[in-house]
C-alpha positions, 0 to 999 in steps of 0.5 A, spaced: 579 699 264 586 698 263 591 698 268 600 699 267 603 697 272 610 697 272 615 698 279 623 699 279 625 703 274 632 704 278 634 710 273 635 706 267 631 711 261 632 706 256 629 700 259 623 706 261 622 708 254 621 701 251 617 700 256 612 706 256 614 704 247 610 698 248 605 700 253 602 704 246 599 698 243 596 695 250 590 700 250 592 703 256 587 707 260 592 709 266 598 708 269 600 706 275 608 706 278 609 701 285 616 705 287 623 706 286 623 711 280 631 712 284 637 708 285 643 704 282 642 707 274 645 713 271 638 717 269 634 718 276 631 725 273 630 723 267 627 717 269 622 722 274 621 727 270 617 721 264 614 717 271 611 725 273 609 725 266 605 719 265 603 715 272 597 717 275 599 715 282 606 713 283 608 709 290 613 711 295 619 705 294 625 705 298 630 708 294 626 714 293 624 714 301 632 714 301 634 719 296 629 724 299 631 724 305 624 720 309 628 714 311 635 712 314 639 708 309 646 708 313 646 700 314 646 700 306 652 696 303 657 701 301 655 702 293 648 703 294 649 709 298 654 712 294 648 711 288 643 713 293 647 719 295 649 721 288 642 721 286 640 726 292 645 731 289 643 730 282 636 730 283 632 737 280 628 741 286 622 739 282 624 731 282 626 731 290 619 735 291 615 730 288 620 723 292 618 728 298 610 728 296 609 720 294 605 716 298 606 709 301 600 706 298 594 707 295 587 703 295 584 704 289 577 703 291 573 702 285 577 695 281 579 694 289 586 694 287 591 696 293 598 698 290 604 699 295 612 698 294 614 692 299 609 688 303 602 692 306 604 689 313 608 694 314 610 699 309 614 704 312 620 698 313 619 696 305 619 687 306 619 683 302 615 678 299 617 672 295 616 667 298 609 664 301 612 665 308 611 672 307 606 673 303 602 669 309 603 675 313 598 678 310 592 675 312 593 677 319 591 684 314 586 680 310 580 686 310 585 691 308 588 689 302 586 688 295 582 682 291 588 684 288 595 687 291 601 689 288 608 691 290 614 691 287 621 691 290 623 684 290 624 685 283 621 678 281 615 676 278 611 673 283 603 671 284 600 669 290 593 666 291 590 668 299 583 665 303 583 666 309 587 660 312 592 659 305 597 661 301 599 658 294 604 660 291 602 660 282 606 661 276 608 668 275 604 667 268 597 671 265 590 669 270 584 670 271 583 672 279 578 668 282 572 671 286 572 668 293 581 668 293 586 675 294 592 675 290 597 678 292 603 679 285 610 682 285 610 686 277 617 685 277 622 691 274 623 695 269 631 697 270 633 692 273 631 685 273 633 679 278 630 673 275 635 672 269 631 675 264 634 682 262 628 684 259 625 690 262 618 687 266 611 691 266 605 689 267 598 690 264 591 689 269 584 689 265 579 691 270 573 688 267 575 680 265 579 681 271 585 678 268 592 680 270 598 679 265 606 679 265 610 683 259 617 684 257 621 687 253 628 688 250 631 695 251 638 698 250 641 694 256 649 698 252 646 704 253 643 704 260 651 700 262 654 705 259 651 711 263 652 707 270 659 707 269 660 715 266 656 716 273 661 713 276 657 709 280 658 702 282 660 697 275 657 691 278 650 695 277 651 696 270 653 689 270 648 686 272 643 688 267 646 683 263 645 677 266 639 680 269 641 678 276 
């Protein structure tokens, strides 16, 4: 089988659409979203109603744990609140049914592939994981992740390499998982990128070469600025798709 994964599409429907334009020619057999579907972008129900559509799981992220009303997110900067709460009055009933619905991780049990948003350790508080100090906090865990755990919310491409006892860190390129070590990978984001490379992010698992395998493309970055802006919305979230940061 063939796995998309993607995560952070925060809004932007021209990012989203590359992505799934590019997805057609990867012989995709299902799809898979780690979170945020919400947040930052000018087309939340856009962006819901294409990941409704194509994803056979999606994952609760933070931004939609927010907009939907199941996390306290009052210690949010400013701009991000605004964006949060804007999005929660302009979701459809049916979108806001389905971020209240969203579960925090699922295990798919037969390719042993744990998807969540943040890190597995605690996944009702969404922590990070970029940096092997984090990523070593889930050996504490080790039987309950995955050969194979992925997360999005850092919106970094990052690779893991676990024994029992290590952690390495690998370059965030195509591999091989081997059998007696738990990887733990960050697929980075569709909509917002923060790695300096504004091309939207997804990625591709085949479950039968166990072979991961990083993407990127170009999408119409104008056009997803523009309507952060006509949203009213803070201008630096349109900025940012720029530079990628």
């Amino acid at each position: 089988m063939r796995l998309g994964i993607f995560s952070d599409i925060h809004a932007n429907h021209e990012a989203l659409s590359a992505v799934f334009e590019a997805y057609r020619s990867e012989r995709i057999d299902t799809y898979y979203c780690l979170g945020d579907t919400v947040g930052y972008g000018g087309s939340p129900n856009e962006c819901a109603d294409m990941v409704r559509d194509i994803a056979d799981t999606t994952i609760l992220g933070n931004h939609d744990a927010a907009v939907s009303g199941r996390m306290d997110y009052s210690y949010y900067y400013e701009a991000a609140r605004h964006a949060l709460d804007a999005h929660a009055s302009m979701v459809s009933a049916e979108n806001m049914a389905w971020l209240k619905s969203l579960p925090y991780q699922r295990m798919l049990e037969e390719y042993q592939v744990l998807l969540c948003h943040g890190s597995p350790v605690r996944l009702e508080e969404f922590e990070y994981i970029f940096a092997p100090e984090q990523a070593r906090e889930c050996l504490s865990i080790w039987d309950k992740i995955g050969h194979l755990t992925l997360i999005g919310h850092s919106h970094l491409c990052k690779v893991f390499a676990l024994t029992r006892t290590t952690v390495e860190e690998l370059p965030s390129v195509d591999f091989e998982l081997e059998p007696d070590k738990k990887y733990i990978v960050s697929v980075g984001s569709v909509g917002q990128p923060r790695d300096f490379d504004n091309r939207a992010s997804y990625t591709v698992y085949d479950t039968a070469v166990k072979r991961f395998e990083f993407k990127r493309i170009e999408y119409d970055i104008e056009l997803a600025a523009d309507k952060v802006l006509r949203a009213r919305l803070e201008r630096n979230f349109a900025h940012r798709l720029f530079i990628g940061v």
